[in-house]
C-alpha positions in Angstrom: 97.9 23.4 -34.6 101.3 24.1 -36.2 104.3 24.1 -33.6 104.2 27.7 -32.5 107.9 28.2 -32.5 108.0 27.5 -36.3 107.5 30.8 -38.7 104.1 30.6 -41.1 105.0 29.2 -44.1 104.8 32.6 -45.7 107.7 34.2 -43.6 109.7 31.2 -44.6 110.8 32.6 -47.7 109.9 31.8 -51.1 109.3 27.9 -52.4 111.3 26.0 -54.7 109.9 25.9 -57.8 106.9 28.0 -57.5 106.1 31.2 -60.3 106.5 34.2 -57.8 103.1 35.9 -58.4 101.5 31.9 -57.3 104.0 32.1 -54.0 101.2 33.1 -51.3 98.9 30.6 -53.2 101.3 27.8 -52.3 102.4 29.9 -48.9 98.5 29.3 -48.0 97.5 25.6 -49.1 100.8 24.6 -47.2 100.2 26.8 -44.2 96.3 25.1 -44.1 98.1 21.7 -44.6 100.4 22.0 -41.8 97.3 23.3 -39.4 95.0 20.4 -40.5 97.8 17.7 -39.8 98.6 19.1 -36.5 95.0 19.5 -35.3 93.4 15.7 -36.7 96.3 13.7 -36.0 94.7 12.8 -32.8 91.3 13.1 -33.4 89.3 10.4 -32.7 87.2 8.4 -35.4 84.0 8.3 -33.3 83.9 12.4 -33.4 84.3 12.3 -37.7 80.9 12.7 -38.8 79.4 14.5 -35.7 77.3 17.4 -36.2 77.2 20.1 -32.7 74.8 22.3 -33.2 74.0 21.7 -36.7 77.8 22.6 -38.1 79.2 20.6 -40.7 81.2 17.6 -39.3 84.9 17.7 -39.5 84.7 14.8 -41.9 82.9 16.7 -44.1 85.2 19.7 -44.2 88.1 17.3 -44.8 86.5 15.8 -48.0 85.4 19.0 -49.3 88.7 20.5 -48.6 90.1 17.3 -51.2 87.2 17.8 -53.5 87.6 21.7 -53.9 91.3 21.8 -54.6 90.8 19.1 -57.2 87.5 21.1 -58.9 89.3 24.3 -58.9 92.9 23.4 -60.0 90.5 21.2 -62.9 89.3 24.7 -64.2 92.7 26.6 -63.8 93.8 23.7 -66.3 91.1 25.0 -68.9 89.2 21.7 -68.4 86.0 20.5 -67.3 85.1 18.1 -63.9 85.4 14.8 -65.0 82.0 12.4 -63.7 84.6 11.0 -61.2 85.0 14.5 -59.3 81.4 15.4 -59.7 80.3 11.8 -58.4 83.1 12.7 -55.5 81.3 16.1 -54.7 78.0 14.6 -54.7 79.4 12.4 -52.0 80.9 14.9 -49.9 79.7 14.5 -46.4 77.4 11.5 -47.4 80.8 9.1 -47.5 81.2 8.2 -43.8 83.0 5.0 -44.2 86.4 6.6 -44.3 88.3 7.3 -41.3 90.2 10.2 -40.1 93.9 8.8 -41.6 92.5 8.2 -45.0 90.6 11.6 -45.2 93.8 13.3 -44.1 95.9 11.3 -46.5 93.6 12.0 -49.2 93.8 15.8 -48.6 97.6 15.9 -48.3 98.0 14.1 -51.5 95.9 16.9 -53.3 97.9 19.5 -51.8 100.4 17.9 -53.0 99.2 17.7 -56.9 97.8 21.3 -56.3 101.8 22.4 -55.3 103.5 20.5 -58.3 100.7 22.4 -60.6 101.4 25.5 -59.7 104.9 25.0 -60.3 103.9 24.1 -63.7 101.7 27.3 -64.1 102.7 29.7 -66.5 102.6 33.1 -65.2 102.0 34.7 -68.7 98.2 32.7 -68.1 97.4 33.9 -65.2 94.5 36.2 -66.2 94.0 34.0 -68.7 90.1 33.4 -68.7 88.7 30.1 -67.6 85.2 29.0 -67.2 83.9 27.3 -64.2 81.1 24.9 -63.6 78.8 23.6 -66.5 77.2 27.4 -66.8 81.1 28.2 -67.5 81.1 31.5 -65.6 83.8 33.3 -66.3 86.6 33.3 -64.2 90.9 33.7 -64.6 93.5 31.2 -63.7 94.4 33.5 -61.3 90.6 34.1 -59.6 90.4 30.3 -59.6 94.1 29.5 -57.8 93.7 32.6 -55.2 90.3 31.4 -54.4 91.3 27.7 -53.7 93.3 29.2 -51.1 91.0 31.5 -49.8 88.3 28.7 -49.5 90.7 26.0 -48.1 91.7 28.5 -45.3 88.0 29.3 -44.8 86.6 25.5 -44.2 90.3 25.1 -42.2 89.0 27.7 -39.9 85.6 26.1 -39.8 87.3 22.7 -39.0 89.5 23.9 -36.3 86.5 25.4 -34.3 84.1 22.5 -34.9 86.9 19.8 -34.0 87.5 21.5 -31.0 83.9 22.0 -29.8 83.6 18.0 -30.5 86.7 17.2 -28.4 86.1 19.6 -25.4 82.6 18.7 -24.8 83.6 14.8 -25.2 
């Protein structure tokens, strides 16, 4: 978990760099980043791709977390999923030869490319409408960003309490 005696990233102030309407966007992704680091950096390899109870394994939610930010941020560009990113979401959860490092690495990084785009986002497109998936339904840039950090908070959550159920009972 984040060091409690640090402030959430949102009551940090505004980031560098970042359109003001896409602050909480960037607040959120780096809030979930910080949490993710702080609860894997010690978890252990063996406990990746276990299942309790049915849930999806944390390794999972830590390759869909990469995947999703990539897929949606692809849209909020106006652009379709090249067949690298649909081969990588066909493999979500299937992949188990990476390890915890390299899954963590791999999600940092796309926070990373999802922070630089957003301070490349033009404000004036936010509602702006973009089509998603092959159907293209309609969303906005907007829709699109605020829901990559709704959903990468979501499976954060889901990660935290199925890491922890893995650890305690091992």
């Amino acid at each position: 978990m984040a060091n409690k005696n640090k402030a959430e990233v949102w009551l940090r102030g505004p980031l560098e760099g970042i359109p003001p309407l896409l602050q909480p966007v960037a607040h959120a992704l780096l809030q979930a980043r910080e949490e993710i680091n702080g609860l894997v950096v010690n978890f252990p390899d063996k406990l990746l791709w276990e299942r309790p109870a049915g849930m999806a394994s944390p390794g999972f939610h830590l390759q869909h977390l990469t995947g999703v930010l990539d897929r949606l941020f692809t849209y909020a560009k106006g652009e379709q999923l090249t067949q690298q990113q649909l081969d990588y979401l066909a493999s979500e959860g299937k992949d188990q030869q990476q390890n915890v490092q390299t899954l963590l690495n791999n999600f940092n990084h796309q926070v990373d490319r999802a922070i630089k785009q957003l301070g490349e986002t033009d404000e004036t497109t936010l509602t702006e409408t973009r089509g998603v998936g092959r159907a293209q339904i309609p969303s906005t840039v907007i829709g699109l960003l605020v829901h990559s950090a709704e959903h990468t908070m979501r499976h954060m959550g889901q990660l935290l309490v199925t890491a922890s159920v893995l650890v305690s009972g091992s």
